[in-house]
Biopython code that builds the backbone (N, CA, C, O; Angstrom):
import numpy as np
from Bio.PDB.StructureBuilder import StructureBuilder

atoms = [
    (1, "UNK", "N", (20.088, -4.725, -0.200)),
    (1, "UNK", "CA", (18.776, -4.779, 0.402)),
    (1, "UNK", "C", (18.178, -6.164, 0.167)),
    (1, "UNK", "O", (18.317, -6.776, -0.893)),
    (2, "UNK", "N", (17.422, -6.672, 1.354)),
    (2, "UNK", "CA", (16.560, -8.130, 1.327)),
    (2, "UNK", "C", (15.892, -7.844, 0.014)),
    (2, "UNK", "O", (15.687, -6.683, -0.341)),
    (3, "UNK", "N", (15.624, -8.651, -0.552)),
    (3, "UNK", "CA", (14.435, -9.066, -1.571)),
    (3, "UNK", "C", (13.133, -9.392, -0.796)),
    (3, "UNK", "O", (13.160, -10.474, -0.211)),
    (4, "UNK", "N", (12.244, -8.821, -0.705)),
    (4, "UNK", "CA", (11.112, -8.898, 0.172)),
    (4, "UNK", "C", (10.350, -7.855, -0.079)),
    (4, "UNK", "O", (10.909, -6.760, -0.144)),
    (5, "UNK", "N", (9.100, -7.931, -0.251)),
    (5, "UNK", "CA", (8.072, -7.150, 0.116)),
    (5, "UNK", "C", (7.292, -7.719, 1.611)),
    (5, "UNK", "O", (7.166, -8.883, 1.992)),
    (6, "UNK", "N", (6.727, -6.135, 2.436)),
    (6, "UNK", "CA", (6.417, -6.206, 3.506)),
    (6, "UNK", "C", (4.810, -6.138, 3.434)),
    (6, "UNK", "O", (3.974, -6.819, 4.027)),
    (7, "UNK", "N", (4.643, -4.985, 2.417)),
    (7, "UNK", "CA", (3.235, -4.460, 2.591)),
    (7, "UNK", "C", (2.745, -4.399, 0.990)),
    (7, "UNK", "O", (3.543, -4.520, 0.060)),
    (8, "UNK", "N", (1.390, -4.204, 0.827)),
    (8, "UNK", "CA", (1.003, -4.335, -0.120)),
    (8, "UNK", "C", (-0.276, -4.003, 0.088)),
    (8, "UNK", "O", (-1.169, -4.725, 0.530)),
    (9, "UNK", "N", (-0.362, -2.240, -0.440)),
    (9, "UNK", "CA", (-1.815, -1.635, -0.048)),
    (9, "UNK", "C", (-2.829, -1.463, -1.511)),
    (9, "UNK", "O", (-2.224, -1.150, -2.536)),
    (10, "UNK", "N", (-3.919, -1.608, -1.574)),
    (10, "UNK", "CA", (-4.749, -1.580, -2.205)),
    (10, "UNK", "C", (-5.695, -0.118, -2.012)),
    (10, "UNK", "O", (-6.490, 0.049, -1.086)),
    (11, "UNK", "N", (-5.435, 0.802, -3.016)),
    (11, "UNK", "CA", (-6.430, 1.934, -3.073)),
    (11, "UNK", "C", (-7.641, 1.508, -3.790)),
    (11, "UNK", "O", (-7.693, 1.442, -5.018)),
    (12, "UNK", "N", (-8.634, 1.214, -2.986)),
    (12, "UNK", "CA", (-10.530, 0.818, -3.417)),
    (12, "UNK", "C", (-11.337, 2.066, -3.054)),
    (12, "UNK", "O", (-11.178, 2.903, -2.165)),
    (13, "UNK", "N", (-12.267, 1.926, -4.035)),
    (13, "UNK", "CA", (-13.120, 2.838, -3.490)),
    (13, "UNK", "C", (-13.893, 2.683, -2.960)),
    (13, "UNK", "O", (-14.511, 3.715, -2.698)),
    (14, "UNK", "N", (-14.422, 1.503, -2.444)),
    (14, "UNK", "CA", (-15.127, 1.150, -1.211)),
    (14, "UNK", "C", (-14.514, 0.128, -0.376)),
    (14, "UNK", "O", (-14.609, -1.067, -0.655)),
    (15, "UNK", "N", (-13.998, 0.487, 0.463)),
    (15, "UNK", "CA", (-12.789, -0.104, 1.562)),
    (15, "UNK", "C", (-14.416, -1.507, 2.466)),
    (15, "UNK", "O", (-14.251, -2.714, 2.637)),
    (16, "UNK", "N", (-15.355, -0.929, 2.717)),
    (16, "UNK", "CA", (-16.346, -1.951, 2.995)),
    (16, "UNK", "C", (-16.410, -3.233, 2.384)),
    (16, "UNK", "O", (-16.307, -4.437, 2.621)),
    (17, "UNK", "N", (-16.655, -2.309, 1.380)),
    (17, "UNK", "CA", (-17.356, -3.645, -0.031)),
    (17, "UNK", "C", (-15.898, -4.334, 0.117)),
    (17, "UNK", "O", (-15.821, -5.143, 1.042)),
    (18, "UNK", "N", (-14.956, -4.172, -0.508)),
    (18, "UNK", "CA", (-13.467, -4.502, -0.421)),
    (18, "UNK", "C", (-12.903, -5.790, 0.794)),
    (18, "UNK", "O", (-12.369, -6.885, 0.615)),
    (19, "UNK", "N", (-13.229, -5.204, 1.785)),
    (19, "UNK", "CA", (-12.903, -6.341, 3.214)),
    (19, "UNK", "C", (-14.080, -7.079, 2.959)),
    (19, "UNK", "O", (-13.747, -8.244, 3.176)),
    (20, "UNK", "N", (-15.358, -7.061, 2.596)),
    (20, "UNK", "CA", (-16.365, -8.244, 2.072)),
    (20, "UNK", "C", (-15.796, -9.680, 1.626)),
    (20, "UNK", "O", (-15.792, -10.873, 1.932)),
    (21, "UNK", "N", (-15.108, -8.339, 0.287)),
    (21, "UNK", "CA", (-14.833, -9.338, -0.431)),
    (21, "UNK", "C", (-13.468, -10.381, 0.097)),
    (21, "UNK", "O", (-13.619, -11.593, -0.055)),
    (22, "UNK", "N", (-12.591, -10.037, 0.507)),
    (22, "UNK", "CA", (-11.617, -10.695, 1.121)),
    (22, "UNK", "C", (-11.756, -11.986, 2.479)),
    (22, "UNK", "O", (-11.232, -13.066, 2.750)),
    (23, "UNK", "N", (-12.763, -11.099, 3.039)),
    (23, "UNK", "CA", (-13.336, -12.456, 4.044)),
    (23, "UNK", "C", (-13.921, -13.344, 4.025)),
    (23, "UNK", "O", (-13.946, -14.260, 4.847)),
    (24, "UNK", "N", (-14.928, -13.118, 2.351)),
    (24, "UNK", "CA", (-15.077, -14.149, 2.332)),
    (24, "UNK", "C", (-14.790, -15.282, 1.198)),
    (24, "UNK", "O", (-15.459, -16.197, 0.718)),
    (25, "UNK", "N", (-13.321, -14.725, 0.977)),
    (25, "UNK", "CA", (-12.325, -15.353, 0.679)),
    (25, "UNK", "C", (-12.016, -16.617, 1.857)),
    (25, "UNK", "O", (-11.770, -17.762, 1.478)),
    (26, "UNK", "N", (-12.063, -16.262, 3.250)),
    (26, "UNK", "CA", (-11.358, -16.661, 4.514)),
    (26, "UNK", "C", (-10.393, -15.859, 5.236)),
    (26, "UNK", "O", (-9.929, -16.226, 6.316)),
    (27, "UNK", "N", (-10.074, -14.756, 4.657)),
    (27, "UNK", "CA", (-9.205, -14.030, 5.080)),
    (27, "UNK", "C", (-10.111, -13.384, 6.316)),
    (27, "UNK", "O", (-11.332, -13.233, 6.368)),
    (28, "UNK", "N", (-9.011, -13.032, 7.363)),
    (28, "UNK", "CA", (-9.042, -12.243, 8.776)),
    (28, "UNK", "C", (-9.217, -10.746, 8.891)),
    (28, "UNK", "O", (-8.054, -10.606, 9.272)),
    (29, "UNK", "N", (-9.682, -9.494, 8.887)),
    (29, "UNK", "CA", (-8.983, -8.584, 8.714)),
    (29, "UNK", "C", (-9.326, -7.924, 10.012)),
    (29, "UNK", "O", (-10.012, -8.433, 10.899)),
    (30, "UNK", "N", (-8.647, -6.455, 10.034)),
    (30, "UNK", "CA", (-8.286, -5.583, 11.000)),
    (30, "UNK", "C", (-8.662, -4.298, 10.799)),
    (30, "UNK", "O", (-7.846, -3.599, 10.199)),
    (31, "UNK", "N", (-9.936, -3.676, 11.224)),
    (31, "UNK", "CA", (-10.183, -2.624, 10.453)),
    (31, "UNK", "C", (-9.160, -1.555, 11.854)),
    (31, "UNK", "O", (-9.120, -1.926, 13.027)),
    (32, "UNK", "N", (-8.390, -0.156, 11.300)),
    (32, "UNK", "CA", (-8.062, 0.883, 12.167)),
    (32, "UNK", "C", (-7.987, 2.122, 11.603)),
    (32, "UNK", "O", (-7.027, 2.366, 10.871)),
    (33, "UNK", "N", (-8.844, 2.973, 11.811)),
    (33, "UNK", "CA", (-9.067, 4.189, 10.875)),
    (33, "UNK", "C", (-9.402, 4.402, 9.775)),
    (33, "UNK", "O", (-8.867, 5.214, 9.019)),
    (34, "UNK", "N", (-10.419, 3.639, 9.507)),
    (34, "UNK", "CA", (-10.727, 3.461, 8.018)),
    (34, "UNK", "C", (-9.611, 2.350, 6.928)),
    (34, "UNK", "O", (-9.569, 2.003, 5.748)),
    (35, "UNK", "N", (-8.981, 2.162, 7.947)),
    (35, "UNK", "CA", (-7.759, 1.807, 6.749)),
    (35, "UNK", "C", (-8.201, -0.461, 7.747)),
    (35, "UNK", "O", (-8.529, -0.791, 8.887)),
    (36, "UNK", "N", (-7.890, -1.370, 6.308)),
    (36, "UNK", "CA", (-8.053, -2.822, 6.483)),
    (36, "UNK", "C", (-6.944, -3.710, 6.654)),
    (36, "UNK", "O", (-6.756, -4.399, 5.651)),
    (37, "UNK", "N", (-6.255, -3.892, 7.469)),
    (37, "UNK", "CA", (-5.189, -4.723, 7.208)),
    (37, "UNK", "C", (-5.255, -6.525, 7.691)),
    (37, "UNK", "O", (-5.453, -7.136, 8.741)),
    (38, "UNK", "N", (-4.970, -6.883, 6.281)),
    (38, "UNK", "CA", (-5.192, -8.728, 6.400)),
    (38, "UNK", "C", (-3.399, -9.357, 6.243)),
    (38, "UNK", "O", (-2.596, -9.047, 5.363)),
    (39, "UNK", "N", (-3.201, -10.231, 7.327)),
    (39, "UNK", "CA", (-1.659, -10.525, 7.551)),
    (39, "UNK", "C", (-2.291, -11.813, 6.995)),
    (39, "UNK", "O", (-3.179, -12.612, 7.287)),
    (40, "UNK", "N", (-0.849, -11.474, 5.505)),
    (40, "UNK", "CA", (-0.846, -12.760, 4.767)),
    (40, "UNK", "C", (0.654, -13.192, 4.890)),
    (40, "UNK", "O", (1.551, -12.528, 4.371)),
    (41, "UNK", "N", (0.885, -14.354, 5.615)),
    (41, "UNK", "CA", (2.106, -14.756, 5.862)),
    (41, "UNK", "C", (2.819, -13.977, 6.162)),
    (41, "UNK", "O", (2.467, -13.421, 7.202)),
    (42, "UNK", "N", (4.246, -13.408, 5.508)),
    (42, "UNK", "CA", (5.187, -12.575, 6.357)),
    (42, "UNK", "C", (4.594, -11.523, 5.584)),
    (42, "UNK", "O", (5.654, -10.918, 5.424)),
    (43, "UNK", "N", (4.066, -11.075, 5.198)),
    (43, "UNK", "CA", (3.532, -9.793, 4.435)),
    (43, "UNK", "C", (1.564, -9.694, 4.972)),
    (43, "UNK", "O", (0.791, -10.421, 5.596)),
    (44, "UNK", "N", (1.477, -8.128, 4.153)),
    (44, "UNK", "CA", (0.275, -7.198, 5.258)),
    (44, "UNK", "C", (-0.364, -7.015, 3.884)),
    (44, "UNK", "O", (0.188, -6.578, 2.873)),
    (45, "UNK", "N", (-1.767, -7.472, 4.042)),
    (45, "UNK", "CA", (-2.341, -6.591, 2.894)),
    (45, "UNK", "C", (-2.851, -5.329, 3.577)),
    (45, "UNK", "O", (-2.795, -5.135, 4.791)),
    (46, "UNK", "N", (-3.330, -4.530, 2.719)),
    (46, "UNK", "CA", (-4.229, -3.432, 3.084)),
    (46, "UNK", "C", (-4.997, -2.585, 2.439)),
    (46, "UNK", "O", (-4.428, -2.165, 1.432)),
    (47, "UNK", "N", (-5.639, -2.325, 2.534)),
    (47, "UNK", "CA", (-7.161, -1.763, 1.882)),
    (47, "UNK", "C", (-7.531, -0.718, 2.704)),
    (47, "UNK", "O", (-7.926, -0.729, 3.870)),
    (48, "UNK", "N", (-7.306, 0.382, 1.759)),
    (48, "UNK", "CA", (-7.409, 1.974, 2.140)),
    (48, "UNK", "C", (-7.881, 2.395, 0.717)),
    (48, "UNK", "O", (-7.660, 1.951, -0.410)),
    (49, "UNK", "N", (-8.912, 3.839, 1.406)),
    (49, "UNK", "CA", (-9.302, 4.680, 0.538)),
    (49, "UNK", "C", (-8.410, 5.377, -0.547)),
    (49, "UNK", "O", (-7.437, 6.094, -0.315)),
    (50, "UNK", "N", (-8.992, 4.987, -1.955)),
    (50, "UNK", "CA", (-7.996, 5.610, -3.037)),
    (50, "UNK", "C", (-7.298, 6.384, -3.099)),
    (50, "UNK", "O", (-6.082, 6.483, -3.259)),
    (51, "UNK", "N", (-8.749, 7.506, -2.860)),
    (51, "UNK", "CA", (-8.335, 9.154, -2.784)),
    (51, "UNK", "C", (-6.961, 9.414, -1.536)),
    (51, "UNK", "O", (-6.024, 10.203, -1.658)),
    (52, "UNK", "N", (-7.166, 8.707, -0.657)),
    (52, "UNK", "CA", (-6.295, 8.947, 0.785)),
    (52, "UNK", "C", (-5.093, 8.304, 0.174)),
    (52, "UNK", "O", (-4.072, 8.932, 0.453)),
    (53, "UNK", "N", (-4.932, 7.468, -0.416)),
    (53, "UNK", "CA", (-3.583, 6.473, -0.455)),
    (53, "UNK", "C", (-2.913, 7.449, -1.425)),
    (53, "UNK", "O", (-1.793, 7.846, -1.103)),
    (54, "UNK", "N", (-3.479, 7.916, -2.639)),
    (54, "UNK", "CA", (-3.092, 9.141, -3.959)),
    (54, "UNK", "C", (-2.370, 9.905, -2.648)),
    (54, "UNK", "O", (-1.211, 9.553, -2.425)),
    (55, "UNK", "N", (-2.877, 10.786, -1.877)),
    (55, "UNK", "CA", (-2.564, 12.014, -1.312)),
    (55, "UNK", "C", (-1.374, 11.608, -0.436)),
    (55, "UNK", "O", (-0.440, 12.353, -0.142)),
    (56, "UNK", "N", (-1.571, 9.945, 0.057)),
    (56, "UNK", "CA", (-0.352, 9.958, 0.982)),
    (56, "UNK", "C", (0.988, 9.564, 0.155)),
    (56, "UNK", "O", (2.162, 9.706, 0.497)),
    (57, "UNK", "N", (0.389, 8.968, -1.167)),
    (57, "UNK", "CA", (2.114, 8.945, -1.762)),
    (57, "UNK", "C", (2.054, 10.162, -2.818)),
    (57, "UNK", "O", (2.533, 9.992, -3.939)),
    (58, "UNK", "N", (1.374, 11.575, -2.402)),
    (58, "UNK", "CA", (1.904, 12.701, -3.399)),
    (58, "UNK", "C", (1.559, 12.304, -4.437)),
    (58, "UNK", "O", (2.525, 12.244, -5.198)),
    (59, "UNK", "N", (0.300, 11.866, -5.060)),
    (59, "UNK", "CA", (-0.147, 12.029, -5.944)),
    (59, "UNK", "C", (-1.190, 12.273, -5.863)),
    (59, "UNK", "O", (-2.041, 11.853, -5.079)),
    (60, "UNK", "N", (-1.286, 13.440, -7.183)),
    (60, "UNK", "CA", (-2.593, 14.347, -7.349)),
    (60, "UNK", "C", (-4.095, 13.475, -8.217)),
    (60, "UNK", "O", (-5.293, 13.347, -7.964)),
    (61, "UNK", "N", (-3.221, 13.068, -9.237)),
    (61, "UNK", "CA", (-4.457, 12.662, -10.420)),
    (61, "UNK", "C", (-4.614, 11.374, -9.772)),
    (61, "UNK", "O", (-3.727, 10.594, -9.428)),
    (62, "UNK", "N", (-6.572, 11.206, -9.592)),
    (62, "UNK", "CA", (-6.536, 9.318, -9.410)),
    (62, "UNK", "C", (-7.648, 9.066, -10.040)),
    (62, "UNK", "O", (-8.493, 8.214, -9.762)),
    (63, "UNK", "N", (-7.632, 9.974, -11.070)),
    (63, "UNK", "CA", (-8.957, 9.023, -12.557)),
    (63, "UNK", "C", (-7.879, 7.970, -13.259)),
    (63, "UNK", "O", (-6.788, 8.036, -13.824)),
    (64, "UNK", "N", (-8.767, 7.047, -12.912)),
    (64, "UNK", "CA", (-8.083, 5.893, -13.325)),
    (64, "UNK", "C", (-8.016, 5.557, -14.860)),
    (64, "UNK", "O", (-7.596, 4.489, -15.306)),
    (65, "UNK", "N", (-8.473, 6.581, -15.585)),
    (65, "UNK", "CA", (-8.696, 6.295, -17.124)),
    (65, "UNK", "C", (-7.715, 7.476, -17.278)),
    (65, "UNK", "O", (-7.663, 7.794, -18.466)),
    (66, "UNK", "N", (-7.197, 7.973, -16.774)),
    (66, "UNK", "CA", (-5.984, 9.265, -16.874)),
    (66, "UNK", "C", (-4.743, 8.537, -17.165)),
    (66, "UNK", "O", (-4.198, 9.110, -18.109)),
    (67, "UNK", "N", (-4.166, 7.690, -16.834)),
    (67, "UNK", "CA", (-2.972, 7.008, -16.938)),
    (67, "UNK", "C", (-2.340, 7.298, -15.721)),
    (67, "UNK", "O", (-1.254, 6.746, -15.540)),
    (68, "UNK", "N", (-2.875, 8.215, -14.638)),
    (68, "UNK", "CA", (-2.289, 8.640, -13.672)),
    (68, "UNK", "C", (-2.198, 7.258, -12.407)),
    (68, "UNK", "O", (-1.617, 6.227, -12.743)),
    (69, "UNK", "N", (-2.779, 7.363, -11.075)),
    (69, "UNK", "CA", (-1.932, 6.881, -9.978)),
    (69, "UNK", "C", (-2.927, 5.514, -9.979)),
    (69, "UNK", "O", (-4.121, 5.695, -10.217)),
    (70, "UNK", "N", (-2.418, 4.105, -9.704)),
    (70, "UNK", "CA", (-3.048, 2.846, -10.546)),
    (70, "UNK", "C", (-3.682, 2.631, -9.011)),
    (70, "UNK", "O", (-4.644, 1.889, -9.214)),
    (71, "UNK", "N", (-3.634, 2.849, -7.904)),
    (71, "UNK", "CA", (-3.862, 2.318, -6.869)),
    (71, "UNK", "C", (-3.637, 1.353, -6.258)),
    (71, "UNK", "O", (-4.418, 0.554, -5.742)),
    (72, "UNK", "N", (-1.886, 1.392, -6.301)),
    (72, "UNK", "CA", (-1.743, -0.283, -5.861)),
    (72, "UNK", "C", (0.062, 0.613, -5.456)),
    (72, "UNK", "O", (0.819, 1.318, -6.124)),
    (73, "UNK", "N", (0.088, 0.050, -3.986)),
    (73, "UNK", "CA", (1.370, 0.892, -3.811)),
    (73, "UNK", "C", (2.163, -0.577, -2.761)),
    (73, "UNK", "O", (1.707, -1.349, -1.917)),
    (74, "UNK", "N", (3.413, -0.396, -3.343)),
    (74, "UNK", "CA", (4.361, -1.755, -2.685)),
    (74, "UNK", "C", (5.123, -1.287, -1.870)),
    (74, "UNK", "O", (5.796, -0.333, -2.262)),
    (75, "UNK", "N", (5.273, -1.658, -0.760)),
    (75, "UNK", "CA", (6.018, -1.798, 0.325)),
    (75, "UNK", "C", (7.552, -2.460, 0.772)),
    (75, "UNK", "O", (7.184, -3.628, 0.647)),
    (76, "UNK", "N", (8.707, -2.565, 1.113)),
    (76, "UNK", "CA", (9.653, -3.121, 1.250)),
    (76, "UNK", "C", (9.978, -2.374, 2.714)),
    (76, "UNK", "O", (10.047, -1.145, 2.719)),
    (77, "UNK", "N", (10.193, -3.186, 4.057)),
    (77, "UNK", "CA", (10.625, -2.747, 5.229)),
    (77, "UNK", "C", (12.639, -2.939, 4.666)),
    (77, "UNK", "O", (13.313, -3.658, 3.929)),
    (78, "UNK", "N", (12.771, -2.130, 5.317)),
    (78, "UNK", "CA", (14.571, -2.227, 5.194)),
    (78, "UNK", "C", (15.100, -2.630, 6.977)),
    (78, "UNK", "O", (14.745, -2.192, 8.072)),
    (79, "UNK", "N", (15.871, -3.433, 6.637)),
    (79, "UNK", "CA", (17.063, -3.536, 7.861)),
    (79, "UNK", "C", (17.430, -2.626, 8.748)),
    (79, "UNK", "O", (17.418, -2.705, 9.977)),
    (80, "UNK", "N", (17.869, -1.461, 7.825)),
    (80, "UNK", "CA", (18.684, -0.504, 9.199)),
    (80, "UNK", "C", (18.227, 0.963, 8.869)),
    (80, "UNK", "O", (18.326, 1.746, 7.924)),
    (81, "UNK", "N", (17.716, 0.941, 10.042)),
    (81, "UNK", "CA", (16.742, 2.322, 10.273)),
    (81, "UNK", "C", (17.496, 3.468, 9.908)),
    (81, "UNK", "O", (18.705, 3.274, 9.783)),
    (82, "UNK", "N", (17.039, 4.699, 9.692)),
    (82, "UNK", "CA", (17.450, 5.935, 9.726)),
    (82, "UNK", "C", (18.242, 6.137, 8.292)),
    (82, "UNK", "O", (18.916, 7.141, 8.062)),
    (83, "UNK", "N", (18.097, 5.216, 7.503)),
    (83, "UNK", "CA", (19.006, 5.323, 6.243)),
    (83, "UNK", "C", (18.108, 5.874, 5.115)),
    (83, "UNK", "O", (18.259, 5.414, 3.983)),
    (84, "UNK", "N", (17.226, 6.784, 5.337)),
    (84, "UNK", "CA", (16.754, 7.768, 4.312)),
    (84, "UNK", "C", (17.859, 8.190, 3.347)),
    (84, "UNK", "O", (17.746, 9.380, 3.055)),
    (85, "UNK", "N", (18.824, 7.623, 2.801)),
    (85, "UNK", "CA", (19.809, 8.420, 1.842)),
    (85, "UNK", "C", (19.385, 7.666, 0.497)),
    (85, "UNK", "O", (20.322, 7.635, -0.301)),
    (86, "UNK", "N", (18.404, 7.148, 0.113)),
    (86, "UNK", "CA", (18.214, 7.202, -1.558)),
    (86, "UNK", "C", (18.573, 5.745, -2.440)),
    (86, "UNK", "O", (18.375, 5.453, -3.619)),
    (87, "UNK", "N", (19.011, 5.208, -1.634)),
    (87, "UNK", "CA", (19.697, 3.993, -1.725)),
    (87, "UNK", "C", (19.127, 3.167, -2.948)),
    (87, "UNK", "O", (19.790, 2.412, -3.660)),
    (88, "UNK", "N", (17.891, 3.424, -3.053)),
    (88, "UNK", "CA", (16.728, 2.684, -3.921)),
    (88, "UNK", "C", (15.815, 3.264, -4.970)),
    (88, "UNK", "O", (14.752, 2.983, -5.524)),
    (89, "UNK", "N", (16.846, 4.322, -4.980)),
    (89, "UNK", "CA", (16.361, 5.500, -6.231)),
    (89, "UNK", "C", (17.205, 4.852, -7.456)),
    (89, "UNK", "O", (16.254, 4.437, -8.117)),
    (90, "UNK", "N", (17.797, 4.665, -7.838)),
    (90, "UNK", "CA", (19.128, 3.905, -9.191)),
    (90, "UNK", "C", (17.887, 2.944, -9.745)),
    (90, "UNK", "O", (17.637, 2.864, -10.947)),
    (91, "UNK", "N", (17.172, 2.257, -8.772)),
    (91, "UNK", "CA", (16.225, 1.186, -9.378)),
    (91, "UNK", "C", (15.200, 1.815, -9.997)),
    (91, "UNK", "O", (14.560, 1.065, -10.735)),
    (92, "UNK", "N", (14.718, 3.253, -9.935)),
    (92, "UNK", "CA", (13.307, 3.638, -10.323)),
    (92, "UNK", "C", (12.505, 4.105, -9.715)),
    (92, "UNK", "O", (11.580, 4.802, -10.131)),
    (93, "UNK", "N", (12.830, 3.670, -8.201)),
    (93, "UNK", "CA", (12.033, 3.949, -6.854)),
    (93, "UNK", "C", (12.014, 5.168, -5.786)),
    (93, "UNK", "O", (13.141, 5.464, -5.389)),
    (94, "UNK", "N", (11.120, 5.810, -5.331)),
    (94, "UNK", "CA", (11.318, 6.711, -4.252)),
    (94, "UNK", "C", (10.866, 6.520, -3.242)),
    (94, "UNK", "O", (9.956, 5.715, -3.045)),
    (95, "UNK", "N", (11.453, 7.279, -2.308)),
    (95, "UNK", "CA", (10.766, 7.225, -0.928)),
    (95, "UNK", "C", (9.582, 8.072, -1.070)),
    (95, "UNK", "O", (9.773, 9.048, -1.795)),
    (96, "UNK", "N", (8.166, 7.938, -0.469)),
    (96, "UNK", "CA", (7.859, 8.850, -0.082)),
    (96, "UNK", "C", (7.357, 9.354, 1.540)),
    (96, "UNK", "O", (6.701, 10.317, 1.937)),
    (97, "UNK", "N", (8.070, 8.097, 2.290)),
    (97, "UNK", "CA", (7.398, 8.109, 3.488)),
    (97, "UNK", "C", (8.333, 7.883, 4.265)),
    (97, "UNK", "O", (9.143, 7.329, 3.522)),
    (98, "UNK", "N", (9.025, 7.956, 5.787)),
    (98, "UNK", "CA", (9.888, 7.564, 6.482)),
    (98, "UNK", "C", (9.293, 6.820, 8.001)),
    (98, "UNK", "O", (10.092, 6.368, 8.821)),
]
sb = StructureBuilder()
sb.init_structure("model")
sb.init_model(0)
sb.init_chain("A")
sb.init_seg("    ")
for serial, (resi, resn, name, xyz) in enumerate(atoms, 1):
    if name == "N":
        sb.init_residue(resn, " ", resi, " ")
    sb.init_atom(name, np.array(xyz, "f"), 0.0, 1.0, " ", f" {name:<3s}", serial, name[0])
structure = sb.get_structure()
């Protein structure tokens, strides 16, 4: 597999305040469904609701003083489609999305 990250989402709890702060950094963003996406070079940031980002990668706990889900979830696009077989589990990693 490439060495690359694609995406790189940020669970905030105020996705507003959040793209504030990034623009006026200089950054561009893209609001679509609540969810922020700022294209930083070959990679995507994004800024989505905590609670929503917990639920979409299957996780329950998101008190952040729990030790539970940190809100910060990494992305890697792969080469060749349809290869859901696990490939990237040996490293630590799961799928949770296709």
């Amino acid at each position: 597999m490439e060495q690359r990250l694609s995406l790189i989402t940020l669970g905030v709890s105020d996705v507003n305040r959040s793209r504030r702060f990034y623009e006026q950094l200089g950054w561009h963003g893209q609001e679509v469904e609540e969810t922020v996406f700022f294209q930083a070079g070959c990679m995507v940031l994004t800024l989505w609701s905590r609670e929503k980002l917990a639920l979409d990668s299957g996780i329950e706990q998101v008190d952040g003083n729990s030790g539970g889900f940190s809100g910060v979830v990494l992305g890697a696009q792969r080469a060749v489609r349809g290869r859901g077989d696990g490939s990237n589990h040996g490293c630590g990693g799961r799928q949770v999305a296709e």
